[in-house]
Each structure stands twice: as C-alpha cells, then as structure tokens.
C-alpha positions as CSV (number, residue, x, y, z in Angstrom):
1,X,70.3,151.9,174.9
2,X,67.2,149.6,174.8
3,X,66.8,146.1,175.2
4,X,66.7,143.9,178.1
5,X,68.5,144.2,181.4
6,X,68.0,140.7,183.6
7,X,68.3,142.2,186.6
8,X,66.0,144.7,186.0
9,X,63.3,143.3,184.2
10,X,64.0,144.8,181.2
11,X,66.2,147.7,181.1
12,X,69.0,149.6,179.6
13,X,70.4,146.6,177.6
14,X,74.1,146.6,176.0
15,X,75.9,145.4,178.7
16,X,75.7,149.0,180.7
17,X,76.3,148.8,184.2
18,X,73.1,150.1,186.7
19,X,74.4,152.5,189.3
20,X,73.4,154.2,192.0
21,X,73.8,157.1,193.9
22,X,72.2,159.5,196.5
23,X,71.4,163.0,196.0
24,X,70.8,165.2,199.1
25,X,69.2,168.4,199.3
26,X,71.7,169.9,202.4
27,X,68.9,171.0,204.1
28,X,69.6,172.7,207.4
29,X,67.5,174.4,210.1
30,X,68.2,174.6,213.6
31,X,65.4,173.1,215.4
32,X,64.7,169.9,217.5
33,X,66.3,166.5,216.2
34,X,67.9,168.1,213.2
35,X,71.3,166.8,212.6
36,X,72.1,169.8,210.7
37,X,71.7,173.0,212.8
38,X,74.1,175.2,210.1
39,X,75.3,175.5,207.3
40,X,78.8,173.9,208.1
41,X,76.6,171.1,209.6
42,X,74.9,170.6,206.5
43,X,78.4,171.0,204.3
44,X,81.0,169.2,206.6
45,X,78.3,166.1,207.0
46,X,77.7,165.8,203.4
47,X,81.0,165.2,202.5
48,X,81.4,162.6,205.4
49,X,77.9,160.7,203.6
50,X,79.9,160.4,200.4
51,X,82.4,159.2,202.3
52,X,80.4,156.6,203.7
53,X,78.3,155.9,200.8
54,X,81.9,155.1,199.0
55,X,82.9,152.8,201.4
56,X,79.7,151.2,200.5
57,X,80.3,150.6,197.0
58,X,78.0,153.3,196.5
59,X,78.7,154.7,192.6
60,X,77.8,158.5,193.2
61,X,77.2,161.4,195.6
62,X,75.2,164.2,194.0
63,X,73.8,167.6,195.7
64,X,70.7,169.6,195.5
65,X,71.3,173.4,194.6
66,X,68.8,176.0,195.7
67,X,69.4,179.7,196.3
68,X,67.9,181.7,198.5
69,X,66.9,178.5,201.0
70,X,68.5,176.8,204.0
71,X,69.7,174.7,201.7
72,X,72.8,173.5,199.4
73,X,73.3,176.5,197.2
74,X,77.1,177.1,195.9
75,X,78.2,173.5,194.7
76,X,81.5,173.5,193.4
77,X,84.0,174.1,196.8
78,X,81.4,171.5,198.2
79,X,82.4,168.7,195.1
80,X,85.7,169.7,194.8
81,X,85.9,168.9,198.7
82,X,84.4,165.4,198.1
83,X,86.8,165.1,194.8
84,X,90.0,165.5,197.3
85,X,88.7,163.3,200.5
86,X,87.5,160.4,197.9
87,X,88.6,158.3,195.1
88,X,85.9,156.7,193.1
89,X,82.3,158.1,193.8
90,X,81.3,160.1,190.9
91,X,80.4,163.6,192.2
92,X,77.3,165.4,190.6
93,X,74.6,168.0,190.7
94,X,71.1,167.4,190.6
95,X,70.7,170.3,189.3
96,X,72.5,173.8,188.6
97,X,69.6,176.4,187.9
98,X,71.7,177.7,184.8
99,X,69.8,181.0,186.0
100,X,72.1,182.3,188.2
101,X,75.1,181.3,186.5
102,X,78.1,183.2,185.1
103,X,79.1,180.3,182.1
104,X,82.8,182.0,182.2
105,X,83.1,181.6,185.6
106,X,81.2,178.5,186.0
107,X,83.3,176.9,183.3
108,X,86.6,177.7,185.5
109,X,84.6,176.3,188.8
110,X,83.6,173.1,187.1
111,X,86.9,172.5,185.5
112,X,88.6,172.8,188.9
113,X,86.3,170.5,190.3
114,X,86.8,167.8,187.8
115,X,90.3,168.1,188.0
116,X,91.0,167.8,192.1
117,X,88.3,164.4,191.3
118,X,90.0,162.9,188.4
119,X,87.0,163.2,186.0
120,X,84.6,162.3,188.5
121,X,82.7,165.5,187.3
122,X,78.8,164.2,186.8
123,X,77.4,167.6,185.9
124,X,73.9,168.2,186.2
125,X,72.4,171.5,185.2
126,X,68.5,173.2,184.1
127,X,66.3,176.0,184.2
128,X,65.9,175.3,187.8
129,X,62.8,174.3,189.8
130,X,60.0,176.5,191.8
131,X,61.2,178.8,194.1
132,X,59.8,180.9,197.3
133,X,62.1,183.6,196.1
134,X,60.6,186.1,193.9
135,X,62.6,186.4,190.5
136,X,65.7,185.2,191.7
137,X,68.1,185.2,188.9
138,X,67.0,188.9,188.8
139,X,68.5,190.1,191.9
140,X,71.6,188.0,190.8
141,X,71.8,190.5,188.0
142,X,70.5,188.5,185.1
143,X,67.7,189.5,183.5
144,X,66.2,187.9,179.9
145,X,66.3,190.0,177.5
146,X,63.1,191.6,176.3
147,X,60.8,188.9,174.3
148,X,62.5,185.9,175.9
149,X,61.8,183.9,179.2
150,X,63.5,182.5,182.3
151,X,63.9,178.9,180.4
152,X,65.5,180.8,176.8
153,X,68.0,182.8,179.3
154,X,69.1,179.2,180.5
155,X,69.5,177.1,177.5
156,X,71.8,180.6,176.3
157,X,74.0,180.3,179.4
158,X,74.3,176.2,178.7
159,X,75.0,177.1,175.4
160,X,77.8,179.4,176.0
161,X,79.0,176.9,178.7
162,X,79.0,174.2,177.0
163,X,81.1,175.9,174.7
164,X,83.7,177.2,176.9
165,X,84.2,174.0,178.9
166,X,84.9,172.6,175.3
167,X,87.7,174.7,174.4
168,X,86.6,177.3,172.2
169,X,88.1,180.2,171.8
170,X,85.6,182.6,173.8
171,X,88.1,185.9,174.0
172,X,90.9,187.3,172.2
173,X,94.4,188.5,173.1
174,X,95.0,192.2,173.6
175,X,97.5,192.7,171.0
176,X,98.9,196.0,172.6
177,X,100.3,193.1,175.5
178,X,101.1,190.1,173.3
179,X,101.9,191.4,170.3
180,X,99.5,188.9,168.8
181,X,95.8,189.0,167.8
182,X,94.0,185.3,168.6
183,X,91.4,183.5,170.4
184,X,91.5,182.5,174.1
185,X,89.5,179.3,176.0
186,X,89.0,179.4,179.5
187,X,91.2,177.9,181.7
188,X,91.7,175.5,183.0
189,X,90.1,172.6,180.3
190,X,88.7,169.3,182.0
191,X,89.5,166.5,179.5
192,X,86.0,164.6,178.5
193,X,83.9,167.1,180.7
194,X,81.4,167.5,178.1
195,X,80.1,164.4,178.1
196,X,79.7,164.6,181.5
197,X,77.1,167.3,181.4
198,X,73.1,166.2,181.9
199,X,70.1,168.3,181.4
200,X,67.5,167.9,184.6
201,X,64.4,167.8,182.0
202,X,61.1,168.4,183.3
203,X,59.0,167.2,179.8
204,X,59.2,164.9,177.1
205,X,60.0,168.4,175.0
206,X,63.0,169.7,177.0
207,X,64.5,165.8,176.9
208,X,64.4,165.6,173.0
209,X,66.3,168.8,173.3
210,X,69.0,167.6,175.6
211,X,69.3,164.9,173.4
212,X,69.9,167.2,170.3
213,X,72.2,169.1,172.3
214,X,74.7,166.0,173.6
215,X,73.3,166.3,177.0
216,X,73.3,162.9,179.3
217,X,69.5,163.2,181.1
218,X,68.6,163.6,184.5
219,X,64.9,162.8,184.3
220,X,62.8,165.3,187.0
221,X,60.8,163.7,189.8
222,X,58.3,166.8,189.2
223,X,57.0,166.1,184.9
224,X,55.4,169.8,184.5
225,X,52.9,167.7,182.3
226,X,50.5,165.1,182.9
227,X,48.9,162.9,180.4
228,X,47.1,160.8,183.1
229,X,49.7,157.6,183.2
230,X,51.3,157.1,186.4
231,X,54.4,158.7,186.9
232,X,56.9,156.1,186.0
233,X,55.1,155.4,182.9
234,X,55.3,159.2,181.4
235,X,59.2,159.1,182.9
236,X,60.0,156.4,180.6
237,X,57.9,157.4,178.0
238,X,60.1,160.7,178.0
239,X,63.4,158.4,178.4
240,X,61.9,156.7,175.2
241,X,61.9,160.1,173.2
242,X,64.9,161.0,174.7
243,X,66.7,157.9,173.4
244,X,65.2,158.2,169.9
245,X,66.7,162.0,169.3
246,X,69.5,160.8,170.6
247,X,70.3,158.4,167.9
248,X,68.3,160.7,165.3
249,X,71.5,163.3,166.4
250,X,74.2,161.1,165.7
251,X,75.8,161.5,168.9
252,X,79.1,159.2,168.6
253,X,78.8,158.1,172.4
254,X,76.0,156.7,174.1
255,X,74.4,158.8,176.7
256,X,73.7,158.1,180.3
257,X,70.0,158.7,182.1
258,X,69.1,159.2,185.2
259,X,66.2,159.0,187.7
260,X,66.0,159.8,191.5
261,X,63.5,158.3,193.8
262,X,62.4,158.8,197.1
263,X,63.1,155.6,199.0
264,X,62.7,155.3,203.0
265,X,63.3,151.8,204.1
266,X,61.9,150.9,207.4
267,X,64.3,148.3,209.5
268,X,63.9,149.8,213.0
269,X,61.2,151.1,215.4
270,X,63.2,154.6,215.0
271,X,62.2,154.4,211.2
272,X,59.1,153.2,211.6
273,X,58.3,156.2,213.5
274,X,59.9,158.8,211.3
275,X,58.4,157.3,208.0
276,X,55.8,154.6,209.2
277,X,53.5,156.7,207.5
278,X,55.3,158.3,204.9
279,X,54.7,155.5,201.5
280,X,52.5,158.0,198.9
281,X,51.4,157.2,195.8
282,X,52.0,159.9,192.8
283,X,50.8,163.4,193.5
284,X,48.7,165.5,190.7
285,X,48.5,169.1,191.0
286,X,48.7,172.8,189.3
287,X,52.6,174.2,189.7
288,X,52.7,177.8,187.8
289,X,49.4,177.4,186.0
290,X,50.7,173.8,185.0
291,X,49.3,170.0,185.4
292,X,52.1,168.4,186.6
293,X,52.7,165.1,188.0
294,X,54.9,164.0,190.9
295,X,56.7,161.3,191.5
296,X,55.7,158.9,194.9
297,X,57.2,157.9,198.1
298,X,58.4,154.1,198.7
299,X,58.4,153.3,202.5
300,X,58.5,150.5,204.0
301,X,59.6,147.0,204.7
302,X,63.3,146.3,202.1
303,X,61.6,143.8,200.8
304,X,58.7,145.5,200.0
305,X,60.1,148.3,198.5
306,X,62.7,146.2,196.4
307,X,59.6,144.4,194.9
308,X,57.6,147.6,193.9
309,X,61.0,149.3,192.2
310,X,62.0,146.6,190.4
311,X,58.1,147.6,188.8
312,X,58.8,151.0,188.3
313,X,59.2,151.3,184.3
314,X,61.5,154.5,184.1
315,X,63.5,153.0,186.8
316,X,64.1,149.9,184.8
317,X,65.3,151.5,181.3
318,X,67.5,154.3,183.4
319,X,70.9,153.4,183.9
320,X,71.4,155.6,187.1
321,X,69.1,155.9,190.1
322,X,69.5,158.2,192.5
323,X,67.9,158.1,196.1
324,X,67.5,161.4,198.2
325,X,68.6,161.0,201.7
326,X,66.9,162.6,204.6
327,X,69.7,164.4,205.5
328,X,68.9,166.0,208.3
329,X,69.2,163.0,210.7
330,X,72.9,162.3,210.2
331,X,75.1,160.6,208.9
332,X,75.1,157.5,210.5
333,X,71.9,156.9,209.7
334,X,72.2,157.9,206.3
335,X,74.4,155.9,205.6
336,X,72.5,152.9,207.5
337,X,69.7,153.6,205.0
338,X,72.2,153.5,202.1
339,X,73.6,150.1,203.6
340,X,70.2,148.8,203.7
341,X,69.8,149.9,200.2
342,X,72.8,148.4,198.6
343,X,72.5,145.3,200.5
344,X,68.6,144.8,200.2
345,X,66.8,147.1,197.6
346,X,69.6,147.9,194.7
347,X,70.1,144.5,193.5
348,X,66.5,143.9,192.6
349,X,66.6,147.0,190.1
350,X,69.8,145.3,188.4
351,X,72.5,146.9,190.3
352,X,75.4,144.8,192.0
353,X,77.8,144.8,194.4
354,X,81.6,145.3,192.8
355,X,85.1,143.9,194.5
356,X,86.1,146.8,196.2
357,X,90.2,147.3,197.1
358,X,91.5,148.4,200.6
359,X,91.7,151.8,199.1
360,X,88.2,152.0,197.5
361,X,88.5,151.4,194.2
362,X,87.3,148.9,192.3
C-alpha cells in the first residue's frame, strides 16, 4: 500500500479509499458547561454523534476505553447499540486494553456486536495506555505470570482471542453428556472478523509485530520513543516498517492503517473562545521512564488547518484518520465540527464526499 494518492499528496496508493472517522473518549463529569453530566449522558449522546456523523457521510464512529475513569469503559453494549440505530458507519475501538480482558468472553461480546452491525466490527485492541489507577488489570484478577510483563500478558490474551474469534476449537465436549469426545469454538462466529482486528501500536517494534501477526494498525498519537523527527515523520516511518513486515508475512489481504489527530476548527466566536488558544506543536516528554513523543494540536481557521494536514506525512500514507471530538459540549456541536470537517478539512487529505441514499447508504 504505497504509492501516490492525488488527493493527498502522496499517500496510500492502489486505488484505496481515504476515510474518516471520529473517535471520542466519553468523557463525563458533572460540572459547569459539560454536556455530559453522567454516564448515560456520555453513553446515550455518543450514540446520537454516530448518528449524526452518518448522516454526514462520515465513514466511522470509534470509542475510547479506559477503566477506572469517568470515562468510556465497557465498549461492546455501547457499539452494538450504534450497530442496531445505524446502517453504514463502521463501529470501532480505539483501543481495548487486552489487560482486562477475558478472550472467551470477549470473543462472544465482539461477535455479537458484529453481528447486530452487519460486519461493521472495526476492532481495535493493545496493551493499553497510562493509567492513574495503580495496577489495574490486577484488581480485575489478572496477573502476569512470574517472569513476564503487563505488555506479554496482552499479546497472550490477543493471541487466544484471535483464535477463538477465528473458529478454533478452544474446548471439548463432555462426553459423559454427548456421547462424543471433540473440540468446541465459541459461539457465536462473526464472518471476516479477523481481519477486522487492529493493534493500537505505540513503536515502530510493536507495528512490525502486528504486521506479523495479521493485525490492521492503529498508529498511537503517544510513540513511547523519540528519535528527534517530528511526530508525523516517526508515525510514518513506523507505517513504513509496518507495511514492509506486512508483505515480508505474506498476508493474502492488504491491511488497513490508521491515525487519529486532534483537530479543533475554529468557525465561530464560541470556538474561538474554547480553542482560540488551543493549536500546539508536538510535545516531548518522559512517560514511565520513557522519551516519548506526542502528537500536536491543529486549531484554527478550516482553511488553515486543511493546508497543514494535508502536510502531515503519516496522515498522507494512512488510509483512515480519525479525529477526537470534544465530547463534552454536545452533540450539536460535535457534529458542527464534523460538518466543518467533512465539508472543509477532509477533502484536502484525499477524502471525498460519497452519494449518499435516503436511507444512508451509499
């Protein structure tokens, strides 16, 4: 997936389609001009964005997941509600801490999800971010064992997920009951699910390894490396190695990457005075003993930000950006800001506008 991508500036190349999407981190706190004073608030309205963001040709709605935080934290009765109340928007994660997961039972959840949606199913899982909660995963009950860390425990459970969302036989009958002795997959099976699952990689390392494994790639706005190149340069220097160990796998399909930026476009005085001041270049810093680098703010004038974007390297070679919403003021003007986005800022990155029907699709 390299080559050139007119609308980009150079891009993903082989004819493959630019989306977008918006990713939202359901934050919700009950305190002065938040739109989102509960939990319900921050569930019931983020299904009502991807509503909205459908209606505007929008191409996916994906969700934050964070434990222990006012914040999005159990993802799949949340998706499988967008699944039933829309039709096309592809319905994701950006991303699962495959911490706290039970693959079993995660396997059923995601299956069910993907089912109510048609296989809209965008699946995106990790090791997680930083948290304020000390050793999370361990009060969930799951504890690596001795000798291995918090990332080995979550490659295992992918592992074992992966597996069991492809069918394998993970159990075996109780012969005493059936009068048989054979394998069992989890039920219920999601046609093409698996290659619908992306790894949310935070190196050029753990991308080459989602690319061994037949992972698509969400590409972290937080690298927990820096080799002194501006953010969007590393990105795409990890897309690069991501693409290579892709082919050097053999993978039948071509795989699908993915990039998330913070984008706050300024069209009224109400946004100039929530995010006149907001536009940030990229951020250096130790997280957990580690140089990492993060990735900036665009604010400002459509225009403006439409012509710095269509700059951004990793932006330009991914074939999926996703923009996190502010969610906390609403959804009307969420979806304003992903109006202004579609309309003014998208196309300059090589998205377009598709014929939409009365009822949504396309």
């Amino acid at each position: 997936m390299t080559g050139g991508n007119p609308g980009a500036g150079g891009g993903v190349g082989r004819g493959v389609e630019k989306k977008i999407g918006f990713l939202s981190f359901g934050h919700w706190r009950d305190a002065a001009g938040s739109q989102t004073r509960s939990a319900g608030d921050s569930l019931l309205q983020t299904i009502e964005l991807a509503e909205a963001a459908e209606e505007l040709g929008v191409d996916g709605a994906y969700v934050r997941v964070h434990h222990f935080e006012r914040q999005l934290a159990s993802p799949f009765p949340l998706l499988s509600a967008i699944g039933a109340r829309t039709r096309r928007i592809e319905i994701g994660t950006g991303v699962i801490d495959m911490r706290y997961e039970n693959p079993f039972y995660m396997a059923e959840e995601a299956a069910a999800a993907d089912l109510i949606s048609g296989g809209r199913l965008q699946l995106g899982v990790s090791r997680g971010s930083p948290e304020t909660v000390l050793n999370g995963a361990y009060t969930f009950g799951y504890v690596p064992p001795e000798g291995s860390t918090a990332a080995d425990l979550a490659r295992e459970k992918t592992a074992i997920f992966l597996e069991a969302i492809s069918g394998k036989a993970v159990a075996r009958t109780d012969p005493a009951r059936t009068g048989i002795s054979g394998g069992l997959a989890i039920q219920p099976q999601a046609p093409g699910l698996r290659d619908r699952i992306w790894w949310g990689a935070g190196t050029r390392q753990t991308a080459q390894w989602a690319a061994e494994q037949g992972m698509n790639l969400q590409s972290s706005t937080l690298l927990s490396e820096d080799t002194g190149v501006p953010f969007d340069q590393l990105q795409a220097e990890q897309i690069a190695l991501y693409r290579a160990a892709w082919a050097d796998a053999g993978h039948s399909r071509e795989p699908r990457v993915s990039v998330s930026r913070s984008v706050l476009p300024i069209t009224e005085e109400i946004d100039r005075i929530y995010f006149g001041s907001q536009e940030q270049e990229d951020q250096v810093g130790l997280l957990e003993g580690v140089r990492s680098r993060f990735g900036r703010t665009y604010a400002g004038e459509p225009d403006h930000i439409a012509a710095e974007l269509a700059k951004d390297e990793a932006v330009r070679v991914a074939d999926s950006v996703l923009f996190t919403v502010p969610n906390q003021l609403g959804v009307a003007y969420n979806a304003r800001i992903l109006e202004t986005i579609v309309k003014h800022i998208a196309p300059a990155i090589g998205w377009s506008a598709k014929f939409r029907n009365q009822d949504g699709s396309r």
